[in-house]
Backbone as a ProteinNet text record, in pm:
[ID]
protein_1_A
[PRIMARY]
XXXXXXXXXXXXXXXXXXXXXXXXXXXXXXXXXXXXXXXXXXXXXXXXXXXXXXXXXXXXXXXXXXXXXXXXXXXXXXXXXXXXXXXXXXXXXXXXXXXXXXXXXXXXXXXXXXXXXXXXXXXXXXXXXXXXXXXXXXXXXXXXXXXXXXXXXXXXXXXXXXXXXXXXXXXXXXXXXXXXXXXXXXXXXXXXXXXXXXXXXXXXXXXXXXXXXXXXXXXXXXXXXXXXXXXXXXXXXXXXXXXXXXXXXXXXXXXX
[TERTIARY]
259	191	172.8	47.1	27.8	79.9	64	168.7	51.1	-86.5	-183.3	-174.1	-151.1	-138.9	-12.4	128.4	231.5	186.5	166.9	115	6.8	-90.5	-151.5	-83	-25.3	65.7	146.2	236.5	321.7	242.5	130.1	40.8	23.7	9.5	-91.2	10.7	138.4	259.5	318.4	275.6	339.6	460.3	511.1	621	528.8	515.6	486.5	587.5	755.4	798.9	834.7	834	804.5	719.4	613.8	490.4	446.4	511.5	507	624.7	765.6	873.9	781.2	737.7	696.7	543	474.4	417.1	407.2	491.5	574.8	637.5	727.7	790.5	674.3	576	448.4	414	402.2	306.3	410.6	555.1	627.4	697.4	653.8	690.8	866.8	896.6	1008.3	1098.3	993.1	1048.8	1144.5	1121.8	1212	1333.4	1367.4	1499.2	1570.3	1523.5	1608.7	1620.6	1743.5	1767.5	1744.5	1688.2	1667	1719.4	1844.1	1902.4	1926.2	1897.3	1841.1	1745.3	1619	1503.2	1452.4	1578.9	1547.5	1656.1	1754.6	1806.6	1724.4	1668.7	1595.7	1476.1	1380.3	1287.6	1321.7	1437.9	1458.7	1489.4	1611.2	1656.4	1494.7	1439.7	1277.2	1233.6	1231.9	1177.5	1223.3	1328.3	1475.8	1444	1425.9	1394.3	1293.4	1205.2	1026.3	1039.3	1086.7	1067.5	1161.4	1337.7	1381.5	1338	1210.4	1164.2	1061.3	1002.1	902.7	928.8	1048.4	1100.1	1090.5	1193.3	1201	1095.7	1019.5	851	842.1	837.9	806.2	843.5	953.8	1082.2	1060	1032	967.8	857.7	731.1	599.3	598.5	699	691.9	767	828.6	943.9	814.2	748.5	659.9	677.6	790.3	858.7	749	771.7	743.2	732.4	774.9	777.4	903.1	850.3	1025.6	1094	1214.8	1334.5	1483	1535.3	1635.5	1780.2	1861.8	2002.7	2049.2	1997.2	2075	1960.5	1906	1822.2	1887.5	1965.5	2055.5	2102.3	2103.4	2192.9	2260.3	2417.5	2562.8	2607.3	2442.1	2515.1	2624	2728.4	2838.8	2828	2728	2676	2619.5	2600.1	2477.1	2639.3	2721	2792.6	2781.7	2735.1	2746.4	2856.2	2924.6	3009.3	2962.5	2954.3	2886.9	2992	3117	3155.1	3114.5	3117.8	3065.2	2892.2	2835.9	2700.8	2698.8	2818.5	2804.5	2874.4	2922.5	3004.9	2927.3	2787.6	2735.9	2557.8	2606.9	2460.4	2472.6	2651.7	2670.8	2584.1	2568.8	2535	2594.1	2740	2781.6	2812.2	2773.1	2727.4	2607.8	2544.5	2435.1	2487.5	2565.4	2597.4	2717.4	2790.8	2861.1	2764.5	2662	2549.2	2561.7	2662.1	2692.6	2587.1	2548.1	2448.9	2461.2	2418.1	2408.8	2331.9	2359.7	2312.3	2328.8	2219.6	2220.3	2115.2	2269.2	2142.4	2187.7	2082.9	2110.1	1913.8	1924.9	1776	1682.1	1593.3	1430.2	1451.3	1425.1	1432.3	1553.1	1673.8	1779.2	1767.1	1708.9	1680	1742.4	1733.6	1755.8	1659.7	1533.4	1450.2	1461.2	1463.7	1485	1639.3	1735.3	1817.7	1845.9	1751.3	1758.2	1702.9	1552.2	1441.8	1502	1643.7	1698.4	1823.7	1911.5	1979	1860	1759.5	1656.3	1590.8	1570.7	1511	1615.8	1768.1	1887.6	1903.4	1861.7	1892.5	1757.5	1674.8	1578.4	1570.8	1647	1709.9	1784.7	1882.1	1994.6	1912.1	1744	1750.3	1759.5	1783.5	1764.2	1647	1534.2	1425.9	1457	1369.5	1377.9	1268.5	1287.6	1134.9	1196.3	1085.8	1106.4	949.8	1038.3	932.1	943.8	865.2	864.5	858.4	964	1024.5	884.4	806.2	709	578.8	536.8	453.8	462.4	622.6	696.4	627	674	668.7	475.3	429.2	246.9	192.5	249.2	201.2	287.7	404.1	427.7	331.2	333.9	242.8	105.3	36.1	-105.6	-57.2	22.9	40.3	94.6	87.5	125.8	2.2	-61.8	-291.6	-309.7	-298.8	-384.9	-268.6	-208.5	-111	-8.3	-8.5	96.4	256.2	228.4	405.3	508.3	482.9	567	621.5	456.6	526.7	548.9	509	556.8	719.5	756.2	912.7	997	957.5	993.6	985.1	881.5	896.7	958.5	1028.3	1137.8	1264.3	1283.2	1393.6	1427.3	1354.4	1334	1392.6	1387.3	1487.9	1624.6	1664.6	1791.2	1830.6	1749.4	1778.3	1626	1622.9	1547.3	1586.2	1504.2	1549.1	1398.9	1494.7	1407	1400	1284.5	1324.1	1234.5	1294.4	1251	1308.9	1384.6	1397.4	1432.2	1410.7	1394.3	1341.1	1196.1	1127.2	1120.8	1114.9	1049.7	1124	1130.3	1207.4	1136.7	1239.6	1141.8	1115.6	996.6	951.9	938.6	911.9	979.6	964.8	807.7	759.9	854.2	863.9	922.9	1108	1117.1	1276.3	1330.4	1257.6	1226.6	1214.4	1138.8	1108.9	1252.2	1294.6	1418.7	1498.7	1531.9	1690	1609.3	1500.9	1521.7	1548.8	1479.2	1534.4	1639.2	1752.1	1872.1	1932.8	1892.1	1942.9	1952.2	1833.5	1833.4	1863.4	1935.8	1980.1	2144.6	2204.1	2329.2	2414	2524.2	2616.1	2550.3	2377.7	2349.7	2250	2218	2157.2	2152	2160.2	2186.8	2086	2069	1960.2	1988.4	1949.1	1994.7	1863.6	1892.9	1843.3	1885.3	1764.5	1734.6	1674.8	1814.8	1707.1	1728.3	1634.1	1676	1792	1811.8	1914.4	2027.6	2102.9	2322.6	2295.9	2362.2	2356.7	2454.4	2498.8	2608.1	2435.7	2369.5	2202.7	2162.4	2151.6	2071.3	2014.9	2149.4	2166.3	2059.6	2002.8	1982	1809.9	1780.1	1656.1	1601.2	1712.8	1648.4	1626.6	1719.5	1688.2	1739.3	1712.7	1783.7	1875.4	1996.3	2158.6	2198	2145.4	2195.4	2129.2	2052.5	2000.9	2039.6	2025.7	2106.8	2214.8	2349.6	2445.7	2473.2	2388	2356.1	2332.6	2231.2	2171.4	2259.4	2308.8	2453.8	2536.4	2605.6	2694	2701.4	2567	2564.6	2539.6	2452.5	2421.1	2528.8	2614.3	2712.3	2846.1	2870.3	3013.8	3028.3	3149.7	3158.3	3046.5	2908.8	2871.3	2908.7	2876.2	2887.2	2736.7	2864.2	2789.5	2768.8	2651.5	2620.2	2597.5	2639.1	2578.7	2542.8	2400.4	2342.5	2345.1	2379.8	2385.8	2295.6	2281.5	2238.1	2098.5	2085.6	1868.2	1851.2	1718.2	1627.7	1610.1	1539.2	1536.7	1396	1281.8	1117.5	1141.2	1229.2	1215.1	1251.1	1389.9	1417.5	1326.3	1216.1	1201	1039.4	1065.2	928.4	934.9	1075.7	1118.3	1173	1142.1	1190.8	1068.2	1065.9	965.3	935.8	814.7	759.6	838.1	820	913.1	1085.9	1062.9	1269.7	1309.5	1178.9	1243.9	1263.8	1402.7	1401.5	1332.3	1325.7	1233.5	1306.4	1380	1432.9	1381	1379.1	1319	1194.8	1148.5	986.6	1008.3	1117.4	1160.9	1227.5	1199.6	1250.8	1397.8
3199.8	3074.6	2990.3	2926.3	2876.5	2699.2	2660.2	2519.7	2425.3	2477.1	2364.1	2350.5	2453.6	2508.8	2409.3	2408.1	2375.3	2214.7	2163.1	2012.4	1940.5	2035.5	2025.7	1982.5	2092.5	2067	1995.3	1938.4	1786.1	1713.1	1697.9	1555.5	1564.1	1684.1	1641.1	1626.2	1697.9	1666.8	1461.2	1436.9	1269.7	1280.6	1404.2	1421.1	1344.5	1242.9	1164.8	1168.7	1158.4	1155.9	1285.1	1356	1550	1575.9	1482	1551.1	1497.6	1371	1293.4	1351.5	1406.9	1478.3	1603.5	1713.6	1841.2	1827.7	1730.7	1685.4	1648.5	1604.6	1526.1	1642.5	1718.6	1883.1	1977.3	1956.6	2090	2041.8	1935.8	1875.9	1834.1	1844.1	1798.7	1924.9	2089.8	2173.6	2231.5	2127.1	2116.4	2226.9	2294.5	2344.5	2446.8	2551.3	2670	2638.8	2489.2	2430.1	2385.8	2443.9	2394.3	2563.7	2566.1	2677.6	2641.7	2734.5	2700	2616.3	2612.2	2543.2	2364.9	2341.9	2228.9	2140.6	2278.1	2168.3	2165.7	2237.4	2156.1	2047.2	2048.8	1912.3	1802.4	1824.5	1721.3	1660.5	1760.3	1794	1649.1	1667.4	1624.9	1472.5	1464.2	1308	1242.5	1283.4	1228.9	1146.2	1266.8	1222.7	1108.1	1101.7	1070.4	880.6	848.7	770	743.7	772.3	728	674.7	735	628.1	558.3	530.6	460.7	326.9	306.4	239.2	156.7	275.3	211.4	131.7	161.7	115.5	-58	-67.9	-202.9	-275	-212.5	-268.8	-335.5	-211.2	-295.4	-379.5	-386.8	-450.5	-613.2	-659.6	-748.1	-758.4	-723.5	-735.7	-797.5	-724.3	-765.5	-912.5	-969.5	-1078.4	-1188.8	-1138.9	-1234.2	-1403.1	-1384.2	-1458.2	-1596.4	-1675.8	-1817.7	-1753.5	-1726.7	-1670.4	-1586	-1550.4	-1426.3	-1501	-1468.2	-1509.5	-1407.6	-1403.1	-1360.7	-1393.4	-1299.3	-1369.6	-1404.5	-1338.7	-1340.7	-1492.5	-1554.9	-1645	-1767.7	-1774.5	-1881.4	-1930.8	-2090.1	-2168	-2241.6	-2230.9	-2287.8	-2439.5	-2527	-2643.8	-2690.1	-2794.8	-2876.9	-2943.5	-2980.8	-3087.2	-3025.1	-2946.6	-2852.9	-2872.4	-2866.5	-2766.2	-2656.4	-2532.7	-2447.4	-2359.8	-2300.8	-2228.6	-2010.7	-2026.6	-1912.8	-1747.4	-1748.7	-1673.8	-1651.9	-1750.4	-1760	-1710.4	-1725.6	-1701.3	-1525.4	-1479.9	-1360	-1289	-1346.8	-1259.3	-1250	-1374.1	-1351.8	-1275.3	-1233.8	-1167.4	-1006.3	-1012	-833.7	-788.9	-887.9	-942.7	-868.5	-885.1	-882.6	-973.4	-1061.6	-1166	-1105.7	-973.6	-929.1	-847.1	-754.7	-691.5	-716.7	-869.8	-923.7	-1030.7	-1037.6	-1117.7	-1237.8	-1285	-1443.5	-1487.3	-1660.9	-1716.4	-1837.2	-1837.4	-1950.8	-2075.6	-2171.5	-2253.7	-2360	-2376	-2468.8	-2583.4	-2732.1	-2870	-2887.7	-2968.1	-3073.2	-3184.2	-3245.1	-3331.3	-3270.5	-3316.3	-3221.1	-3180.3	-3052.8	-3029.9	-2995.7	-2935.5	-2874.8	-2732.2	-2660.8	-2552.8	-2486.9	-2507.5	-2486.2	-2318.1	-2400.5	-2252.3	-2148.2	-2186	-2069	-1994.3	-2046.1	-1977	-1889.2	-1945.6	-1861.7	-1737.4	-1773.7	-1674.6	-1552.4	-1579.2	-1508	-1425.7	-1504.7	-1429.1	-1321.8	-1338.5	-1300.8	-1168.3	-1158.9	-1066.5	-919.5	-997.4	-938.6	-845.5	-893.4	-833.1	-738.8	-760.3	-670.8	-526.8	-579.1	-451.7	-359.6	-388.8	-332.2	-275.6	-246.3	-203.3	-272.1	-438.8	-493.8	-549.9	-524.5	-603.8	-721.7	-850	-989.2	-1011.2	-1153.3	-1275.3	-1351.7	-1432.4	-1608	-1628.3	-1762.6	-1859.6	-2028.2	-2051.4	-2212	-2260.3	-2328.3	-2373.3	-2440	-2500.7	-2629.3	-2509.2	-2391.9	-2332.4	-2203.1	-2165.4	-2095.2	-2155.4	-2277.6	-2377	-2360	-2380.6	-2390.5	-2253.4	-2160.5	-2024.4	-2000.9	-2008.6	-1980.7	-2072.3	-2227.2	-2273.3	-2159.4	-2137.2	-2054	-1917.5	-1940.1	-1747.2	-1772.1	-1890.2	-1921.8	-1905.9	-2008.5	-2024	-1889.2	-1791.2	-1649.5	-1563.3	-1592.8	-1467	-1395.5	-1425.6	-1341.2	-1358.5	-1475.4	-1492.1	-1413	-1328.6	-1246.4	-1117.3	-1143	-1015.4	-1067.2	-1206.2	-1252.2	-1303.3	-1360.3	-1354	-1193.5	-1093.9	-939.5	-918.6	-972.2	-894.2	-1032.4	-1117.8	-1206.8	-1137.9	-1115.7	-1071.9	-901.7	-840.2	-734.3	-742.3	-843	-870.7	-879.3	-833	-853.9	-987.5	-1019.1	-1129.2	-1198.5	-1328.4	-1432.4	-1559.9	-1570.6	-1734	-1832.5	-1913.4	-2086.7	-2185	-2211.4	-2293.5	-2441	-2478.2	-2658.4	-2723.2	-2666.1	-2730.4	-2827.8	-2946.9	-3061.3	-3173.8	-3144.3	-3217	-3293.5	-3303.9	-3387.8	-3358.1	-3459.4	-3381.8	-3313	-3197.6	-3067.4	-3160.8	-3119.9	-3139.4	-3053.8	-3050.3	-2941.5	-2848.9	-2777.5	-2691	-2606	-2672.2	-2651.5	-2589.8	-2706	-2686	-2594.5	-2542.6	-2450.8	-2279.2	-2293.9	-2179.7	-2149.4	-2232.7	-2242.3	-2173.5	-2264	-2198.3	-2051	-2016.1	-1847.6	-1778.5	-1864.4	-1743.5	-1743.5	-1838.7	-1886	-1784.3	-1797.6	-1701.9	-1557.9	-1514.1	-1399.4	-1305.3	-1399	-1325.5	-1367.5	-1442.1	-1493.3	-1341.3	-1351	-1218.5	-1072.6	-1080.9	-976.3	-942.3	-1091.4	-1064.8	-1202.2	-1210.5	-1331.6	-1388.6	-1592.1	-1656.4	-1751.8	-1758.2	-1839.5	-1995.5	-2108.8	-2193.7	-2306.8	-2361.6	-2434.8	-2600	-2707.5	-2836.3	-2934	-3079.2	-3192.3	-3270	-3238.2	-3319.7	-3245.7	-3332.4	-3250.3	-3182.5	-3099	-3024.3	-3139.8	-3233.1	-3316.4	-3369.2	-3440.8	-3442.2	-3363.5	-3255.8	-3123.8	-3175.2	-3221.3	-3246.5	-3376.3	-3450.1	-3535.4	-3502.9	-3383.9	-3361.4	-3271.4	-3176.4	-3095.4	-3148.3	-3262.6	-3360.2	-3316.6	-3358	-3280.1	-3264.5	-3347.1	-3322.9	-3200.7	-3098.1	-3040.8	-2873.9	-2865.2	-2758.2	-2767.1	-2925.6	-2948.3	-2823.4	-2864.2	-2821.6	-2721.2	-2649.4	-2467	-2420.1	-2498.9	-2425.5	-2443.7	-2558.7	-2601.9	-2527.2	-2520.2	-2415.2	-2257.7	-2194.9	-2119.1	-2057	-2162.7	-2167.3	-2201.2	-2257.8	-2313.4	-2264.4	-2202.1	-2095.9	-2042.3	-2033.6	-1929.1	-1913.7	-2027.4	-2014.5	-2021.8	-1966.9	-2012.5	-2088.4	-2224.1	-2351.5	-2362.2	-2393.9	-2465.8	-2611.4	-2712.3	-2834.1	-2861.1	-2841	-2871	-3015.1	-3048.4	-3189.7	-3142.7	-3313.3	-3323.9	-3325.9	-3335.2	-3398.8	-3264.3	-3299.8	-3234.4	-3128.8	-2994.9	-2879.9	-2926.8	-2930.4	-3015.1	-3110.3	-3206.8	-3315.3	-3261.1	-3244.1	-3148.3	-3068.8	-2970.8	-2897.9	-2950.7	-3088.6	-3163.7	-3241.2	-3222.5	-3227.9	-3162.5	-3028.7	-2937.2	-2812.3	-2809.8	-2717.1	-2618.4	-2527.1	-2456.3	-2285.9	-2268.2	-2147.3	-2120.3	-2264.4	-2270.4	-2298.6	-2302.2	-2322.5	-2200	-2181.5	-2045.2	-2097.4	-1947.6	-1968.8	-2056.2	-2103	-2182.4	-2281.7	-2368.3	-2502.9	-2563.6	-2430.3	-2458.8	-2477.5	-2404.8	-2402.2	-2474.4	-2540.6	-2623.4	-2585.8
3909.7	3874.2	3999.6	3967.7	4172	4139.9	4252.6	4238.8	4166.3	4207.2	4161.4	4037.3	3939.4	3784.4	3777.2	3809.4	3759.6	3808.9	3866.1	3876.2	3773.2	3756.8	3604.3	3505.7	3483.7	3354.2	3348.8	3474.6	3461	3487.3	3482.8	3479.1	3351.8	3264.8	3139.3	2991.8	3071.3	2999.4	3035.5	3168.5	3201.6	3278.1	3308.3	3425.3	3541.6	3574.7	3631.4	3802.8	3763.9	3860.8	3884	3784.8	3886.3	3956.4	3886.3	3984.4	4110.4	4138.2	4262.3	4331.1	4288.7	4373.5	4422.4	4343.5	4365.2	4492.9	4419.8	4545.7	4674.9	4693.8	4835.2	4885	4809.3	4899.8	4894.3	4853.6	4873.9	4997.9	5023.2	5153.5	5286.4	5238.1	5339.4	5323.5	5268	5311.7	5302.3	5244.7	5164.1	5078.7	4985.3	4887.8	4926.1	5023.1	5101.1	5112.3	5087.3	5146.7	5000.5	4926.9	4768.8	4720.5	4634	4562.7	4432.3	4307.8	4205.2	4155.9	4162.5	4035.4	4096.7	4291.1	4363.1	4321.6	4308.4	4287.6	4152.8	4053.6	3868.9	3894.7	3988.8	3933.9	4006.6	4175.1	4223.7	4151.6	4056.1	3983.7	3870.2	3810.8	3705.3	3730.8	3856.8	3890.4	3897	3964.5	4022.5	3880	3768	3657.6	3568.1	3588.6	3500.4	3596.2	3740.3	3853.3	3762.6	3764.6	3714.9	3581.2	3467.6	3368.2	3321.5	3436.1	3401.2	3430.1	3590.9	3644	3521	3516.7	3456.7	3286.3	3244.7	3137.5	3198.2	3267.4	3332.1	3331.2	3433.1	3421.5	3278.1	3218.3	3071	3059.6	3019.7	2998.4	3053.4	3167.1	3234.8	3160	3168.5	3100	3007.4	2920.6	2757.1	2683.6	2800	2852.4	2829.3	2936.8	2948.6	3041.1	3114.5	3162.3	3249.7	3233.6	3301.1	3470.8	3538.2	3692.2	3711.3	3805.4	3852.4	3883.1	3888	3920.6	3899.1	4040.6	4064.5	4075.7	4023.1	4056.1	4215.8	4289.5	4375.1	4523.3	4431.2	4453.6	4408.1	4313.4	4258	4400.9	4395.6	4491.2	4419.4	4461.8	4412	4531.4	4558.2	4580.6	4531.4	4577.2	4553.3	4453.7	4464.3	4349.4	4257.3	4211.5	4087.9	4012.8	4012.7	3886.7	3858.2	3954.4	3869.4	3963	3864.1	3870.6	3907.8	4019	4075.6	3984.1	3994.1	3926.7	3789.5	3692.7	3536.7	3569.3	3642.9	3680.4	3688.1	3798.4	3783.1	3712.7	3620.3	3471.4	3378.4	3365.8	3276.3	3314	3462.6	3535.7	3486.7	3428.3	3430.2	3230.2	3172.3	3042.7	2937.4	2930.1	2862.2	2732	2771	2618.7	2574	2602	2469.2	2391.2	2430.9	2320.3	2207.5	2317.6	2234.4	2121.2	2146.2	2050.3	2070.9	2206.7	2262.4	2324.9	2257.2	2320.9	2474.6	2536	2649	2608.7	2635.6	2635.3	2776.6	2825	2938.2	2968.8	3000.3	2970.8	3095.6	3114.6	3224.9	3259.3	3373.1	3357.7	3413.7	3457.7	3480.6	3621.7	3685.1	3807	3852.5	3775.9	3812	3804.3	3742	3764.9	3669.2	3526.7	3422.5	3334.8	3388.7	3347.9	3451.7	3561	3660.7	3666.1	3608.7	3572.3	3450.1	3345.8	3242.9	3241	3315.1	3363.5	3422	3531.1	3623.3	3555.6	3481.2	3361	3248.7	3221.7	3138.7	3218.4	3335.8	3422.8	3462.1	3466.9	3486.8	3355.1	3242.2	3126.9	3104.4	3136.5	3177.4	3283.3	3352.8	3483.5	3416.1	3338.3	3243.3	3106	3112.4	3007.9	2860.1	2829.9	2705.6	2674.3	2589.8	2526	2553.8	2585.8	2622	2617.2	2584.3	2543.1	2541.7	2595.8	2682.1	2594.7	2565.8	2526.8	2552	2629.6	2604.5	2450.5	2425.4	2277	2185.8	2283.8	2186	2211.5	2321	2275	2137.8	2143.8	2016.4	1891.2	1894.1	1720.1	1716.2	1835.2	1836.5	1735.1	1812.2	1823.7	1639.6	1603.5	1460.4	1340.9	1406.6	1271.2	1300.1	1410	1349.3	1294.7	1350.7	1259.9	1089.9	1079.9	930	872.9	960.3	899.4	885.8	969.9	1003.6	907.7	850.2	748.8	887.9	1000.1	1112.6	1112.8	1075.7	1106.9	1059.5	962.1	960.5	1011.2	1073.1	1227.3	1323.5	1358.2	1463.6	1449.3	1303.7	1316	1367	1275.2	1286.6	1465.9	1556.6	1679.4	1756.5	1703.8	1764.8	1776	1610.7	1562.1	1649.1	1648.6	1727.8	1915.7	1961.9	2101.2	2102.6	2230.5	2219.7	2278.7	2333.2	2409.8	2426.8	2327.8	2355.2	2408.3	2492.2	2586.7	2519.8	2465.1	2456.7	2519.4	2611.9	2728	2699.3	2749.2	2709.6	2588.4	2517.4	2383.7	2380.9	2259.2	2238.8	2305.8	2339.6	2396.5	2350.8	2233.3	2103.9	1984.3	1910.8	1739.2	1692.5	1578.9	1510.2	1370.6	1362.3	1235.3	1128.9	1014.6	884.3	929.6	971.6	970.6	1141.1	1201.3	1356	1312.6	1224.9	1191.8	1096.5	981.9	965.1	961	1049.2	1189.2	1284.3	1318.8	1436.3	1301.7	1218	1135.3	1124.7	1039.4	1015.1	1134.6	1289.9	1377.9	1424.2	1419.7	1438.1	1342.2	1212.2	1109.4	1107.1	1175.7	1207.5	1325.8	1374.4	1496.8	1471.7	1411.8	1405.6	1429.6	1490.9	1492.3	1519.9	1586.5	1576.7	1708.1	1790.6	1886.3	1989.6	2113	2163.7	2216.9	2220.1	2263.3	2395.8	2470.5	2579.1	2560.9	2544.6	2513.9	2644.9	2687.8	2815.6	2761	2775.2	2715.5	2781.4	2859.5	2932.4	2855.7	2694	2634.8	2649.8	2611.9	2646.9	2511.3	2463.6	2369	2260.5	2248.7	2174.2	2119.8	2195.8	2142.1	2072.1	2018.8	1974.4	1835.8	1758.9	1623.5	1545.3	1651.2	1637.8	1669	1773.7	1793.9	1654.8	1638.7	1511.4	1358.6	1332.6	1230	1094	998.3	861.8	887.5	812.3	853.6	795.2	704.9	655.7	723.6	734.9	833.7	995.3	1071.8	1203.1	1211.4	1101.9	1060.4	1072	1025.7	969.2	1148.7	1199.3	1310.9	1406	1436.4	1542.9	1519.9	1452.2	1376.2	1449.2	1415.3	1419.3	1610.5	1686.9	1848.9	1901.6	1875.3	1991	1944.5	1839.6	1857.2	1913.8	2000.1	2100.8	2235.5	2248.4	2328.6	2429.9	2555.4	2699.8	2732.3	2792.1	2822.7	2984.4	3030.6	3141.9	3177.2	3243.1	3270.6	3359.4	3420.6	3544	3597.1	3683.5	3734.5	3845.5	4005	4109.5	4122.7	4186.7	4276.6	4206.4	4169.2	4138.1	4224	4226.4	4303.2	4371.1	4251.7	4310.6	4448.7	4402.7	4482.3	4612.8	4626.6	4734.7	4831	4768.9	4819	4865.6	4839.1	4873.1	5055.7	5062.7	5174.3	5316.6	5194.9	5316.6	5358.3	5456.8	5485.2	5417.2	5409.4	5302.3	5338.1	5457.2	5472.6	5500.6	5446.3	5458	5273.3	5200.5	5069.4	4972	4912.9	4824.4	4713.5	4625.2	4545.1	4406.4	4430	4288.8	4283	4402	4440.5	4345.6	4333.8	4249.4	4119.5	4063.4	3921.7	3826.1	3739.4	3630.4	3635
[MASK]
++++++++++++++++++++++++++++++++++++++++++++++++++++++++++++++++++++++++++++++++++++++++++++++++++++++++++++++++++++++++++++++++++++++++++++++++++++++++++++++++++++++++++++++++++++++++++++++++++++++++++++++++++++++++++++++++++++++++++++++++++++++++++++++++

């Protein structure tokens, strides 16, 4: 069988990263230097490389994330509060499969979304489904899918993550239809999948943004057991980085 034939057929099969390994040793003359049972395992890692990659990819894509963001982009000023160890205990994300949620407040320009984004991207590397949504375009996007008959697949492919981040919440108070919406997905993820939630109010506020003492209740209840809490303090990251030269600023600076 000639090599052009066996490259065929892992293209038309999607061995994608066989056929870019087998490629690269045809032309770099390579192959003489592997023994069978070498170049099925090199053959295979290649492959095994390619769509664990490209899982990720997805994985990212489907996130849909506000901008990239990395862990190792986090800055642990003096003044931020944040606690760089708890940062990297919860970068290894083991609060997903424990179904533990985060929650992190603090005021505008601490870098609240860019940390969630960066916990959110991390859990993406590792292989977990994730979606980010800005909280007030969430509530937008469910009332029309109420008009158009959707929402019930759009609840189903919420519920379907392992990890959803809500960023901005409580801009504004929820109203029925908003509040609503939050408890079933609060409800449906309770004990079974974790949310990391990003808001300018302290979370002791929450109760008071979501309204209805008796659903508040249900939904508090259920977000802040056992959560791990963040409290961002200090200058703004924007302001900051309005002062400092453009090729001396990391990329958090830009980020909510």
């Amino acid at each position: 069988m000639s090599n052009n034939s066996t490259l065929e057929k892992m293209r038309k099969m999607k061995f994608y990263g066989m056929l870019r390994a087998f490629t690269m040793n045809i032309e770099a003359g390579h192959n003489e230097k592997y023994t069978p049972d070498e170049m099925i395992a090199h053959l295979i890692a290649s492959e095994w490389d390619d769509r664990h990659n490209r899982s990720i990819q997805r994985h990212i894509a489907n996130a849909r994330f506000r901008y990239p963001a990395g862990i190792e982009q986090i800055q642990y000023n003096h003044n931020r509060t944040l606690d760089k160890n708890q940062i990297e205990r919860l970068a290894q994300c083991d609060f997903i499969p424990k179904h533990e949620n985060i929650l992190i407040s603090g005021s505008t320009g601490t870098g609240k979304s860019y940390l969630a984004s960066a916990l959110g991207h991390q859990a993406c590397l590792l292989g977990y489904k994730t979606l980010y949504f800005n909280t007030s375009k969430l509530f937008s996007i469910l009332k029309m899918s109420k008009a158009d008959g959707s929402y019930t697949k759009e609840i189903n492919r919420i519920e379907k993550q392992q990890l959803l981040i809500l960023d901005d919440f409580g801009i504004q108070p929820l109203d029925a239809l908003n509040r609503s919406a939050l408890m079933e997905i609060i409800e449906d993820r309770h004990g079974k999948a974790s949310i990391i939630i990003t808001a300018q109010v302290p979370v002791s506020k929450w109760h008071e943004v979501i309204g209805e003492t008796t659903i508040a209740d249900a939904i508090m209840d259920r977000i802040v057991h056992g959560a791990h809490r963040i409290d961002l303090t200090g200058e703004s990251m924007r302001k900051k980085s309005q002062r400092t030269p453009m090729e001396k600023v990391p990329t958090e600076q830009f980020a909510e």
